[in-house]
C-alpha positions in Angstrom: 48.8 149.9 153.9 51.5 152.1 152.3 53.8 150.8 149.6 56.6 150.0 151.8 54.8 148.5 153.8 53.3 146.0 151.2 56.8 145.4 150.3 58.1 144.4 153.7 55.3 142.0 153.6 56.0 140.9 150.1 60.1 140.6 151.5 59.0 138.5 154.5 55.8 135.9 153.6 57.0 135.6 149.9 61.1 136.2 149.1 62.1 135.2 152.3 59.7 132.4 152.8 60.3 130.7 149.6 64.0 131.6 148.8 65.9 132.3 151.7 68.3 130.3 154.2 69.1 130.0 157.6 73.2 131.7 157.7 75.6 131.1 161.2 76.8 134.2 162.0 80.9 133.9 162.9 81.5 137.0 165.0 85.0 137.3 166.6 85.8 134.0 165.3 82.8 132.0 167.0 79.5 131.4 165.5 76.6 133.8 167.7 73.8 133.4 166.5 71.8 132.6 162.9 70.1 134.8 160.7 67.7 134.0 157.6 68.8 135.7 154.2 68.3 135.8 151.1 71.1 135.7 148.3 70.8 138.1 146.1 74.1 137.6 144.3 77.6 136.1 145.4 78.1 139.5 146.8 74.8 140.5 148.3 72.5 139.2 150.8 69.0 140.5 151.8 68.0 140.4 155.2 65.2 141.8 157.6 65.7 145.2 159.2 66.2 144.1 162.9 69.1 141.8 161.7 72.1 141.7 164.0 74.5 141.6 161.3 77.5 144.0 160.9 80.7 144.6 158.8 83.1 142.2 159.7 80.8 139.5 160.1 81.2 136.3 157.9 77.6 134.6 157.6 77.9 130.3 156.8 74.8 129.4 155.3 73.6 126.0 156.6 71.8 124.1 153.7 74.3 125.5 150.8 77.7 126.2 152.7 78.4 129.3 150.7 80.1 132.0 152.9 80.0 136.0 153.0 82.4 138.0 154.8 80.3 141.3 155.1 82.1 144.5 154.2 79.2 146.9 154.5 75.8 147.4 155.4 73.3 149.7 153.2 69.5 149.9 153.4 66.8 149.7 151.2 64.4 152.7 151.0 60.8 152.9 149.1 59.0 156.2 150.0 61.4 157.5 152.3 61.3 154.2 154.5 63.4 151.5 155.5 62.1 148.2 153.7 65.7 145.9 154.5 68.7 145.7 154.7 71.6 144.4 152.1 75.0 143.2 153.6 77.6 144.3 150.6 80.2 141.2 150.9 82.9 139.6 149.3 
């Protein structure tokens, strides 16, 4: 198992496990679907690669009720590969 690898699984059964939250996703002015993320700061939020998240989005989370109107997307890379994804928000 490569390093980014490990850290994927580090992200999903430890980070996300223990930290994250379940987010609403308001798309076009309806909520679509949820997500789990992690909040990194009040501006950015980890999330796993095959999100469906994209600028414009504003995600609700559903045990805190903090929102994040996504401006950008960006991805984290270790060795040359993807290991997730941060929406930049404000």
């Amino acid at each position: 198992m490569g390093l980014a690898e490990t850290i994927r699984n580090d992200f999903k059964n430890s980070f996300m496990a223990n930290f994250g939250e379940v987010f609403d996703v308001v798309r076009n002015g309806q909520v679509s679907h949820t997500v789990e993320a992690l909040v990194e700061s009040n501006k950015l939020l980890k999330l796993y690669l095959d999100t469906d998240v994209v600028a414009g989005d504003v995600l609700k989370g559903q045990l805190s009720n903090k929102t994040f109107s996504v401006k950008s997307i960006e991805f984290e890379v270790v060795e040359k590969e993807r290991i997730c994804m941060t929406a930049i928000c404000s």
